[in-house]
C-alpha positions in Angstrom: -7.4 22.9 -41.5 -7.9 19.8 -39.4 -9.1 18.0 -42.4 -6.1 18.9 -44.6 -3.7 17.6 -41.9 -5.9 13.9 -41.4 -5.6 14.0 -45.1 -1.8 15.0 -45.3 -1.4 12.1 -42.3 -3.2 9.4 -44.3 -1.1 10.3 -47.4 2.4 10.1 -45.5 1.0 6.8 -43.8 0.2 5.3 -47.4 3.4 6.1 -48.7 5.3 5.2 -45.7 3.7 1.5 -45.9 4.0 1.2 -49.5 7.7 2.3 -49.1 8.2 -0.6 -46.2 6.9 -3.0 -48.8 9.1 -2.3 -51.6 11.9 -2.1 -49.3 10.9 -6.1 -47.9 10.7 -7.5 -51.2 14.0 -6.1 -51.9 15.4 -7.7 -49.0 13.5 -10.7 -48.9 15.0 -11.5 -52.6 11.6 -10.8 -54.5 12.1 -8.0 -56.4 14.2 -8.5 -59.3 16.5 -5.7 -61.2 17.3 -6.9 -64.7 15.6 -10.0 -64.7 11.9 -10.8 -65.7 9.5 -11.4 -62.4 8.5 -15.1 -62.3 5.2 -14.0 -63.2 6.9 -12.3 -66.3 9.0 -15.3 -67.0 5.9 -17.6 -67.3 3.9 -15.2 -69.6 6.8 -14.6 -71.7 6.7 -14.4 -75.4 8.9 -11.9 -77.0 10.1 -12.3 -80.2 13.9 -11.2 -81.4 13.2 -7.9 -82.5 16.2 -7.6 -84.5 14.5 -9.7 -87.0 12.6 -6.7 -87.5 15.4 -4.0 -88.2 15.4 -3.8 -91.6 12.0 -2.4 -91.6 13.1 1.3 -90.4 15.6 3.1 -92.0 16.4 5.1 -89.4 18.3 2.1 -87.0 20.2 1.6 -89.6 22.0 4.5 -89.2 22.2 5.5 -85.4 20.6 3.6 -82.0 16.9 4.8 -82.0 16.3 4.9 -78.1 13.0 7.3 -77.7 10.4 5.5 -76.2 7.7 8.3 -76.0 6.9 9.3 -79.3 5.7 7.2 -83.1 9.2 5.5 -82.7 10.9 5.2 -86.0 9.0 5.1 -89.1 8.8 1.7 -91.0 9.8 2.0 -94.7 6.8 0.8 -95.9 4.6 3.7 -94.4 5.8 6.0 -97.7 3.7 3.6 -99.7 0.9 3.1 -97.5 0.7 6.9 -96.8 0.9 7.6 -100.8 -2.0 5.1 -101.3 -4.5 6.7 -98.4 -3.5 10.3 -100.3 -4.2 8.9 -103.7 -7.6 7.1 -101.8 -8.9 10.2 -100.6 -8.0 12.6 -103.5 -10.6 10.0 -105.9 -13.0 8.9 -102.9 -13.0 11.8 -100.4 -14.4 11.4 -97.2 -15.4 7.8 -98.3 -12.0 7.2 -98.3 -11.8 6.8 -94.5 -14.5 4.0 -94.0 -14.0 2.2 -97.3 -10.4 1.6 -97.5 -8.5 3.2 -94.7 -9.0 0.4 -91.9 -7.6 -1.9 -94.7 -4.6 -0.2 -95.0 
């Protein structure tokens, strides 16, 4: 019992700091909501990813916001997926190391 409650106390003392640091760097100007970190600014190199669009038919009819699954299919993955099939109906299991990494 005595070692559950040092454990419990350590735990509550952890969070307790960690929660006295977030809440300085929020007051001290640090953090920063909607805006890139300095750090984040210097490394950044997105490109516009509306360039990319086209490639899924599925944006192009609704706003696609899940971020925890395949996301949305690209177009071309019918062809590529029809090619592995075809692949590995004439190669069988050789299918996977001969051509598969290619596609």
């Amino acid at each position: 019992m005595t070692r559950f409650l040092l454990v419990s106390l350590l735990c509550r003392l952890h969070f307790d700091f960690r929660r006295e640091q977030r809440c300085a760097r929020v007051h001290s100007g640090e953090h920063h909501h909607g805006a890139l970190s300095p750090s984040a600014e210097r490394n950044k190199q997105m490109t516009d990813l509306t360039a990319y669009r086209d490639r899924f038919s599925a944006v192009k009819t609704c706003h696609y916001l899940i971020s925890n699954s395949l996301g949305a299919m690209p177009d071309r993955v019918n062809d590529t997926a029809a090619a592995y099939c075809r692949i590995w109906a004439e190669r069988g299991v050789r299918a996977w190391e001969e051509e598969w990494w290619l596609l």
